[in-house]
C-alpha positions in Angstrom: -50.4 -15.2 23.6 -53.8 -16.4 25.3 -56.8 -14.9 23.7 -59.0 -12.4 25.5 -62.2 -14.4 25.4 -60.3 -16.9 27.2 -58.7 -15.0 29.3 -62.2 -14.3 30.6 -63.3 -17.5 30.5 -60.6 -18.8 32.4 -61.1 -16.3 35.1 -65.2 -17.0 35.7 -64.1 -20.6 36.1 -61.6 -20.2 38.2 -64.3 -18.2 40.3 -66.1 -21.2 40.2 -63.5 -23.3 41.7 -62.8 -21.1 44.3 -64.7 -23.4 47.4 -63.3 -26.4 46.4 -60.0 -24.7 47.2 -58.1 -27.1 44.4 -54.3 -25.7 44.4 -53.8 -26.9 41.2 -56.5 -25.7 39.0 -55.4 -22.1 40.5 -51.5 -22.4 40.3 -52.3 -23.2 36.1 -54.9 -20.3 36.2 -52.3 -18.4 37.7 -49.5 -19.3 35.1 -51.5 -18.5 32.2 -52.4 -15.2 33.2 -48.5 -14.3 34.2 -47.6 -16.1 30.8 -50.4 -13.6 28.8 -48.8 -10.8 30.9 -44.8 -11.3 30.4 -46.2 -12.2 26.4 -47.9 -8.7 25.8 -45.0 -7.4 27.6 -42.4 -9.3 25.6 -44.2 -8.0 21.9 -44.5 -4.8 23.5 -40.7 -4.6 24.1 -40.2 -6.4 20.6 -41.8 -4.0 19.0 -40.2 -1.1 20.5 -36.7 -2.1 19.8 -37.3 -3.1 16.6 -38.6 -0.2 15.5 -35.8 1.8 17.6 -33.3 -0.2 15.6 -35.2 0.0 11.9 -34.8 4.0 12.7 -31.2 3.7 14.0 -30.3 1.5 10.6 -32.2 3.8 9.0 -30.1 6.7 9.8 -27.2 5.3 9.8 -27.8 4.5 5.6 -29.2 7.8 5.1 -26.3 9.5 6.9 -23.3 7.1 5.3 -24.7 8.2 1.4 -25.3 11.5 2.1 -22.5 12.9 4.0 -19.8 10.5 3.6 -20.5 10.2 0.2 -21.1 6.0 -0.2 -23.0 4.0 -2.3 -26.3 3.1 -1.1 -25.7 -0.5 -1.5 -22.8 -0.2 -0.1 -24.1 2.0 3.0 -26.6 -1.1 4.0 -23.3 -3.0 4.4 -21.5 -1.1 6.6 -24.6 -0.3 8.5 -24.0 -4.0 9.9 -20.6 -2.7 11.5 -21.7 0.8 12.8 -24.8 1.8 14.3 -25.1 5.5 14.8 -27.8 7.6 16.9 -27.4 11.2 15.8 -25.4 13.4 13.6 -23.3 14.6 16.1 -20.9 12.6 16.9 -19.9 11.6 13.0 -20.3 15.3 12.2 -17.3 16.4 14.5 -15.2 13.3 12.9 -16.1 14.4 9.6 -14.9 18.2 10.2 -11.8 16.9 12.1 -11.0 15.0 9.2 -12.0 17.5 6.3 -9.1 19.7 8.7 -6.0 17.5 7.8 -6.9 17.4 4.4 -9.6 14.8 3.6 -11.6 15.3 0.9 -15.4 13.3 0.0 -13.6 10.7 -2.0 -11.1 10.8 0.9 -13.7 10.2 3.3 -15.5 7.6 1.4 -12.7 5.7 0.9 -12.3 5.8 4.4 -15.5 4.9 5.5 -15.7 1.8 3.5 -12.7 0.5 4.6 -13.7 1.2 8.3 -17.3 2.5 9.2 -16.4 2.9 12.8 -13.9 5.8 12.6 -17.4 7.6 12.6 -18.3 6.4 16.1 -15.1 7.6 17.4 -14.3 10.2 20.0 -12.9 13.2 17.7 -11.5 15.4 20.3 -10.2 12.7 22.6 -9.3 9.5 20.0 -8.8 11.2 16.6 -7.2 14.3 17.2 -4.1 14.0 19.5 -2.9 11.2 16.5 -3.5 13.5 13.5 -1.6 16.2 15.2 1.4 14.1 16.3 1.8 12.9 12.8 1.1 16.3 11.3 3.8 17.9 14.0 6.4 15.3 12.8 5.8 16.6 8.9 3.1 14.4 7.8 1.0 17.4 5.5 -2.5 17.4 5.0 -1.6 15.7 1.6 0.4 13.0 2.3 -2.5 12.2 5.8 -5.5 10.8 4.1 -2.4 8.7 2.1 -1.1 7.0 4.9 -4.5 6.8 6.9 -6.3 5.1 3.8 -3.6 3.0 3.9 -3.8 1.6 7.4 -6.9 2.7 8.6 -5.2 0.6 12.2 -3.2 3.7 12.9 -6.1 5.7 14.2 -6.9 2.5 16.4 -3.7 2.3 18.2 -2.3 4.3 21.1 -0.6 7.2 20.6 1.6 6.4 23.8 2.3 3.2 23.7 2.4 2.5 19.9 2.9 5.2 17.8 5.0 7.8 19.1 7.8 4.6 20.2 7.6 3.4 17.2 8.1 7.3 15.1 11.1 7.4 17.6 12.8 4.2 16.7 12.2 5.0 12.7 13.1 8.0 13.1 16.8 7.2 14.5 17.3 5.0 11.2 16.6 7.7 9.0 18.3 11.2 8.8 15.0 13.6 9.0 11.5 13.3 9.4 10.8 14.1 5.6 12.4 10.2 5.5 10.2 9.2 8.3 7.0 10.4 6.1 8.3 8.7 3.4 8.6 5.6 5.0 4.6 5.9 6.3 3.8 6.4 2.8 5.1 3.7 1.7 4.7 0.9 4.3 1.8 1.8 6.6 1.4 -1.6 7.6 4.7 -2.3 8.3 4.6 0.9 10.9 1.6 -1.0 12.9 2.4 -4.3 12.6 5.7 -5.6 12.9 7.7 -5.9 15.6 10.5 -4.1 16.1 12.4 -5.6 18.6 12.2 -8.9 16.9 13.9 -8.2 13.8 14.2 -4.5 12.7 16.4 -3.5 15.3 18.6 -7.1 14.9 18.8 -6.1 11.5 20.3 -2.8 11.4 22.9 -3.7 13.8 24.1 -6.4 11.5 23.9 -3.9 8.8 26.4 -1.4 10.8 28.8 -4.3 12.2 29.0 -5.1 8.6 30.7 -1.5 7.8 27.2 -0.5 5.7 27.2 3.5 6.2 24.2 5.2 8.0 23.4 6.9 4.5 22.7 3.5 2.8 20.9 2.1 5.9 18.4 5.3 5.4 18.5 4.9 1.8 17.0 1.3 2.6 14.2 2.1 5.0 13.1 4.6 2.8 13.0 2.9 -0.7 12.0 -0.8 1.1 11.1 -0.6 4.8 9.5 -3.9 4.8 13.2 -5.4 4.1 14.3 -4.6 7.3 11.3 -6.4 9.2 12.4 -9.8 7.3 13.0 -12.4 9.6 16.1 -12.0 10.9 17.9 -15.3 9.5 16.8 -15.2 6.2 18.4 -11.0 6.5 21.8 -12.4 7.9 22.0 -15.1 5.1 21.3 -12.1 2.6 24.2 -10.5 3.8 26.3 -13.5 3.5 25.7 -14.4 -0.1 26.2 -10.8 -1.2 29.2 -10.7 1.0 30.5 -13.6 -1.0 29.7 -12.3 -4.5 31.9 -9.2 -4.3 30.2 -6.5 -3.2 31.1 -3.6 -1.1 29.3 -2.9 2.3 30.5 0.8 1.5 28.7 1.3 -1.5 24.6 1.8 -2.2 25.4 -1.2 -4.2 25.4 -3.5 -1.5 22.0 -3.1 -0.3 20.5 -3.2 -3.1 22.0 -6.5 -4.2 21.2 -7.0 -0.4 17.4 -6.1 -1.5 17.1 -8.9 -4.5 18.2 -11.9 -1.9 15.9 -10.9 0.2 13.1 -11.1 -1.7 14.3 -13.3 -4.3 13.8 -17.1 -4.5 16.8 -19.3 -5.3 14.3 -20.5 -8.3 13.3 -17.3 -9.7 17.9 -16.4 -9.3 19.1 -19.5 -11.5 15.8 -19.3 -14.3 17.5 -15.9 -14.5 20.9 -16.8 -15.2 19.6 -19.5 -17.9 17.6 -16.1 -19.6 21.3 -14.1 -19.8 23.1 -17.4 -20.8 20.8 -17.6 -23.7 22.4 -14.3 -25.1 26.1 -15.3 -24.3 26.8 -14.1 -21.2 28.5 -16.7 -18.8 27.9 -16.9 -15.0 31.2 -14.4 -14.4 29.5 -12.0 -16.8 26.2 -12.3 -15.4 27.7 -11.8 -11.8 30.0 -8.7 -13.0 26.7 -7.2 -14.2 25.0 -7.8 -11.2 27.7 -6.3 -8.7 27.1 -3.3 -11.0 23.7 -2.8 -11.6 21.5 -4.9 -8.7 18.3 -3.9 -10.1 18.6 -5.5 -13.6 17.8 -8.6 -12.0 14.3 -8.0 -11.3 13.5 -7.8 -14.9 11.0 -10.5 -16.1 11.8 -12.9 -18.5 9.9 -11.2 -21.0 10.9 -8.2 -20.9 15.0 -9.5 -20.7 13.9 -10.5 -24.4 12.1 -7.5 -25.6 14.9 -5.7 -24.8 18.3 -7.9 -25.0 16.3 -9.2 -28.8 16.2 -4.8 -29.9 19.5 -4.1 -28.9 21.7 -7.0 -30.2 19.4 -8.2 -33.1 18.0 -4.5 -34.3 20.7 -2.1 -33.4 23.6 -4.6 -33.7 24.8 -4.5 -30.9 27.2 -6.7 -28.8 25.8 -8.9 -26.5 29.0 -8.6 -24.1 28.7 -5.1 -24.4 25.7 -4.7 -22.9 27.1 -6.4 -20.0 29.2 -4.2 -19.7 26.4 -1.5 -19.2 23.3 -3.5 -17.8 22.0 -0.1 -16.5 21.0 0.2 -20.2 17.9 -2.7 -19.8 16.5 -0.9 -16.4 15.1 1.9 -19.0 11.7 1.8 -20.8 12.1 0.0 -24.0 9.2 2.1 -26.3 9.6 5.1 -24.3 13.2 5.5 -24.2 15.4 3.1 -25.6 13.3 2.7 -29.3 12.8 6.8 -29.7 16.4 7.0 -29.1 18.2 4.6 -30.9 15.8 5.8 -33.9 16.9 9.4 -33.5 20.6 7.8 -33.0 20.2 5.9 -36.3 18.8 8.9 -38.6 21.7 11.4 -37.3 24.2 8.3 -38.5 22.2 7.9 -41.8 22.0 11.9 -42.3 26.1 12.2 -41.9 25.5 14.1 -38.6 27.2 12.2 -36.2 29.8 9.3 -36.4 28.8 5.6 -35.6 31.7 5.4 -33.1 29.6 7.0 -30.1 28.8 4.9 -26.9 25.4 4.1 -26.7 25.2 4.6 -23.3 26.1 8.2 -24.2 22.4 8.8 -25.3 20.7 6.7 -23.5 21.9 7.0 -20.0 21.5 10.7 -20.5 18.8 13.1 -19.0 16.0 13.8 -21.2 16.9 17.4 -20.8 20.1 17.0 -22.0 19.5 14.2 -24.8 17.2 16.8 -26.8 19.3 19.5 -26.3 22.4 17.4 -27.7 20.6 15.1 -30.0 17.7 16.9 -31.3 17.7 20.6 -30.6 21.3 20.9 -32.1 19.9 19.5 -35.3 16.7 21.3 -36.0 18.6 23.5 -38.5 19.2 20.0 -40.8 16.4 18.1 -39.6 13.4 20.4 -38.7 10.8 17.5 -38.5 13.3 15.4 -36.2 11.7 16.8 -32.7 8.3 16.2 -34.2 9.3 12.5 -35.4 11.0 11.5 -31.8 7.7 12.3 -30.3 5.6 10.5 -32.0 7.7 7.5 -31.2 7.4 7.8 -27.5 3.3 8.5 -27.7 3.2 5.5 -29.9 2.3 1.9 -29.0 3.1 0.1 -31.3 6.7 0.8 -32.0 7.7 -3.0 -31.9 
């Protein structure tokens, strides 16, 4: 900016120069006055906004830690991604939420992941989406679940995205409690995939294949993001499982269906070598698997944990528990060491023969086990409740 002193200076030589009529002297004369002029006016307008935004940043910090219930530190971040004027606005989002069941931490959560829901239209964005998921059974409970979730859902049209997409779930499914199910557990999955592509190819393959509508629900319920796998790597699923031996009419099928879809071919051989190791063969291992799908996600080390207990510490038959491979799907310190120890001091006390089934005891409610396998004995063993306790609320048991 040109000084004032010069400024006048300038201007009584200019007036000096004025007879010998010299264009050029006048034009620069000229130029730095407009360039003083549009430089006061440019720190004048500087200064303004600046200060306009310092305020607006301002309240927007002061507003995110004291009514959405975030960290300071963490309010000066977001403030980069929202910018809000007045309480207004946020308020009536805030309310709206605190309606379908939101709480503080609710809202802070909510907030950190995405700042701007608080610059959004309440009445006219936010509103018709809650209510369409809360008219389809979504409860005030489950709604802050699924929104945390996938914040994207309150960004997408109600129209055009969500209520198509609810209507195509919710003809795979056999009631809307499954639809809210299915939100609670894939969120994403409801936003981002495409439907056309490979959900809908999917299920048709599934019901050409004879697969009953009860097990298709039963599948977009416990894994919804199965269906959405591409559509080859689905149909080659079906073939392998096909060719094992299972049954498209059984609950078995999918979920065998469920471990070749996400399984490698590395991780399904290392496996087989971890059951060979304890004498099972590839028939055995397969047998086991057409009954009891699930045992095949077991790690490594916990196939050891629990095949080394059973076989080396209870004695028992390695083929046998084969036979039974539901038995290494329960909790080994929680369920299978309290009982076997309860089964073993019944046996040692003369209170029951050594002939019984394990899978008698273990596959058994924990209802029912007490009231056959401890209650019945209190009268003989009155510290045998007391002792089976201990065992499941202790760590160490191995």
């Amino acid at each position: 900016m040109v000084p004032n002193f010069l400024i006048t200076r300038l201007t009584a030589t200019a007036s000096s120069f004025t007879h010998y009529n010299y264009k050029g002297t006048l034009i620069l004369l000229g130029s730095l006055l407009l360039h003083r002029r549009n430089a006061s006016l440019y720190l004048f307008r500087s200064f303004t906004s600046d200060t306009n935004n310092s305020k607006g940043v301002t309240f927007t910090v002061s507003y995110l830690v004291n009514s959405c219930g975030v960290s300071p530190e963490l309010a000066k971040k977001l403030s980069k991604n929202v910018h809000l004027k007045n309480p207004d606005g946020p308020n009536a989002v805030l309310d709206l939420l605190k309606t379908y069941g939101f709480s503080k931490t609710h809202v802070a959560n909510l907030v950190a992941k995405y700042p701007r829901v608080l610059a959004a239209r309440a009445d006219n964005t936010l509103l018709p989406k809650l209510k369409f998921f809360h008219s389809v059974g979504v409860s005030n409970t489950d709604m802050p679940k699924i929104i945390i979730r996938n914040y994207l859902i309150l960004r997408r049209s109600l129209e055009k995205c969500l209520i198509p997409r609810y209507e195509l779930l919710r003809s795979l499914v056999r009631s809307d409690e499954e639809v809210v199910r299915v939100l609670i557990r894939d969120p994403f999955g409801f936003i981002y995939c495409d439907p056309r592509n490979d959900l809908v190819r999917n299920i048709e393959v599934l019901r050409q294949c004879g697969v009953q509508q009860a097990h298709i629900s039963l599948l977009v319920v416990r894994c919804p993001s199965a269906l959405n796998a591409k559509h080859f790597k689905f149909v080659e699923a079906i073939k392998i499982v096909k060719e094992i031996g299972f049954d498209p009419s059984k609950s078995t099928f999918v979920q065998g269906l469920l471990v070749f879809i996400y399984m490698s071919k590395a991780k399904w051989e290392s496996t087989f070598e971890v059951y060979e190791r304890w004498g099972w063969d590839r028939e055995m291992v397969l047998c086991a698997f057409r009954k009891f799908p699930n045992f095949f996600n077991l790690s490594e080390k916990l196939i050891t944990e629990k095949m080394n207990f059973l076989v080396n510490d209870m004695g028992l038959a390695s083929e046998k528990i084969a036979e039974y491979p539901s038995i290494l799907a329960y909790n080994l310190k929680k369920r299978i060491i309290p009982r076997f120890s309860v089964f073993k001091i019944l046996i040692s006390k003369g209170l029951l023969k050594n002939n019984l089934h394990f899978s008698s005891f273990i596959c058994l409610s924990e209802e029912n086990f007490l009231k056959k396998f401890v209650n019945n004995f209190q009268k003989d063993l009155p510290h045998l409740l007391g002792d089976y306790t201990d065992l499941i609320n202790c760590e160490n048991v191995i």
